[in-house]
Phi, psi and omega in degrees: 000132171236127193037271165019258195309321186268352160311303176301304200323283180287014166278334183284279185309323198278305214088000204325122166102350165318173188265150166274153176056058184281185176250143180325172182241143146343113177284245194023088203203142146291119205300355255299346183121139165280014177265134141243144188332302203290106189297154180238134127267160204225097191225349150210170203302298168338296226284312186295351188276304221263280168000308198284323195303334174266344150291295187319326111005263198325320190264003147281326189268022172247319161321295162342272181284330179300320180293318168286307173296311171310320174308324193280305208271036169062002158256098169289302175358282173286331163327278196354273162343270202331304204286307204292329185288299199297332182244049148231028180266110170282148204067041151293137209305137122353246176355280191335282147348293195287342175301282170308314194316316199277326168328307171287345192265357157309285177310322178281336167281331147297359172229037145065018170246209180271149168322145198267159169285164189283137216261096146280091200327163213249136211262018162231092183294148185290157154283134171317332141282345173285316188276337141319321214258321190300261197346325239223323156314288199307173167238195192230143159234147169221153209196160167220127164288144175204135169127217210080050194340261158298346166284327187079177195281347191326170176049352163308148187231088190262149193216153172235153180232161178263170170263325174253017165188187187286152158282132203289182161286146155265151189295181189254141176284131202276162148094329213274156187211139139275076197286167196207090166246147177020053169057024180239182166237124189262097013286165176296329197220129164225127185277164179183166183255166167322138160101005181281146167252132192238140175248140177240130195232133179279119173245344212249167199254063212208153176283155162227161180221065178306143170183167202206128197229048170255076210277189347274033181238045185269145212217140173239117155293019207019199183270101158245182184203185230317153159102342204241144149230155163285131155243130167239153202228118169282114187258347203220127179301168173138153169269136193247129166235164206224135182223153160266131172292329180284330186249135169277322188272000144336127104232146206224164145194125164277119190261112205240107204270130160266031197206152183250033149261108164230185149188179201234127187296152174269164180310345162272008280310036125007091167222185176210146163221120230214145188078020177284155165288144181288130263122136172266164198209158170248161198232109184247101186259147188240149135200166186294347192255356185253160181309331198202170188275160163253177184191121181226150179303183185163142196237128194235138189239154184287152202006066196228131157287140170248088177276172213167144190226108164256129166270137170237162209318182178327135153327174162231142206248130189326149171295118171288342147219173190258128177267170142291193185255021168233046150101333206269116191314160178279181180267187170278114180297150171270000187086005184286000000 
């Protein structure tokens, strides 16, 4: 990356000449998006060597800025998240790095969960041609989901496993949070790899009691309130769903994946899983609305995109009641 570009990055993203301690800013700002907009072809390996450098380019300066707009709005949390994913990106800009580190390591003491350990670059980095040449091996998958019924596809949560060797473990993800805003949970669904630890933090100014009777990853946070959070650390895959004993209508779920190719369909149900190794795979979709995972084969080629369409399976039939957290039907909600 050069000078340049990360004078600007951090000139942008950081707010540089703002007042300190302003009042958040609305996040709702325009966007492009964590995707990026600008299309590349990709018709020879030179062209896919230049495509990874801007992407790669590109989901720096979005971890970047993104992480400062969570910051403006008062959500440290995802500050955190953001900053702590950019400076575990190997070969990162020096500068950068010394910018960001103490900021993340802030935003994780505001958003009340432990301080993260310290992110060091790794300390013999691939050459930029090792890391061309790994980019140029990998493949691509892109994909679109369809059904999810009255929900739509949004929030599939898809993964691969290989077929033709062990699937690696993936490492566990810093950061990740569930927030219990205006008695809902924000994301409604979060993906996360095994060994993640999730803090679910109270924004509303009313007590809450997450929990989950999803085993073996069932959990009771007991009863806190505004300002406080529970953290939990997911050891077993599977989709977990998370409800409050006090609000019947709270439902969340943490989906905990066993592969480090995943991704989460967007609302048209869009998704990329970017870096596979060439290989067959099996092609694995989770939602809430279907009885089962769906599972379909996929074949991934060096450096090639693999598109690819999955339906997913039978509705799952309704709950007959919302338990509490022994199990038991609730009681008549008061409105709290």
């Amino acid at each position: 990356m050069s000078k340049r570009f990360t004078t600007f990055s951090l000139a942008l993203a950081l707010g540089l000449g703002s007042t300190a301690g302003a009042e958040p800013k609305n996040a709702e700002v325009p966007w492009a998006g964590e995707e990026m907009p600008l299309p590349l072809a990709v018709r020879t390996p030179e062209d896919l060597a230049v495509k990874a450098a801007a992407e790669r380019a590109y989901l720096v300066f979005n971890l970047l800025a993104g992480g400062k707009v969570a910051w403006d709005a008062g959500r440290y949390g995802v500050a955190a998240q953001k900053w702590e994913h950019l400076l575990s990106l190997a070969g990162l800009d020096a500068e950068t790095a010394r910018v960001v580190r103490p900021l993340a390591t802030e935003a994780r003491r505001r958003a009340g969960g432990e301080a993260a350990a310290p992110i060091v670059a790794p300390a013999t980095p691939a050459a930029p041609q090792a890391e061309a040449a790994a980019e140029v091996a990998a493949g691509s998958v892109k994909g679109t989901v369809q059904g999810g019924g009255s929900l739509g596809p949004g929030g599939t949560v898809v993964w691969l496993r290989r077929k033709d060797g062990p699937t690696p473990r993936p490492a566990p993800l810093r950061g990740r949070e569930m927030t219990q805003r205006d008695k809902t949970f924000v994301p409604h669904v979060l993906p996360v790899t095994l060994g993640s630890k999730v803090a679910f933090h109270n924004e509303d100014t009313i007590f809450h009691n997450v929990f989950s009777l999803s085993r073996p990853n069932d959990f009771d946070g007991g009863l806190y309130k505004d300002g406080a959070s529970y953290s939990k650390t997911f050891t077993h895959a599977g989709a977990v769903q998370v409800l409050c004993n006090i609000h019947a209508q709270m439902l969340g779920y943490v989906v905990v994946v066993d592969s480090p190719w995943f991704a989460q369909a967007g609302s048209s149900g869009r998704f990329t899983i970017r870096g596979v190794p060439p290989g067959a795979y099996e092609l694995i979709a989770w939602h809430e609305s279907s009885s089962d995972v769906t599972r379909q084969p996929l074949q991934v080629q060096a450096g090639t995109v693999a598109a690819t369409t999955i339906t997913l399976g039978s509705e799952r039939s309704r709950l007959k009641f919302v338990p509490d957290k022994y199990g038991k039907p609730r009681q008549v909600q008061l409105g709290y």
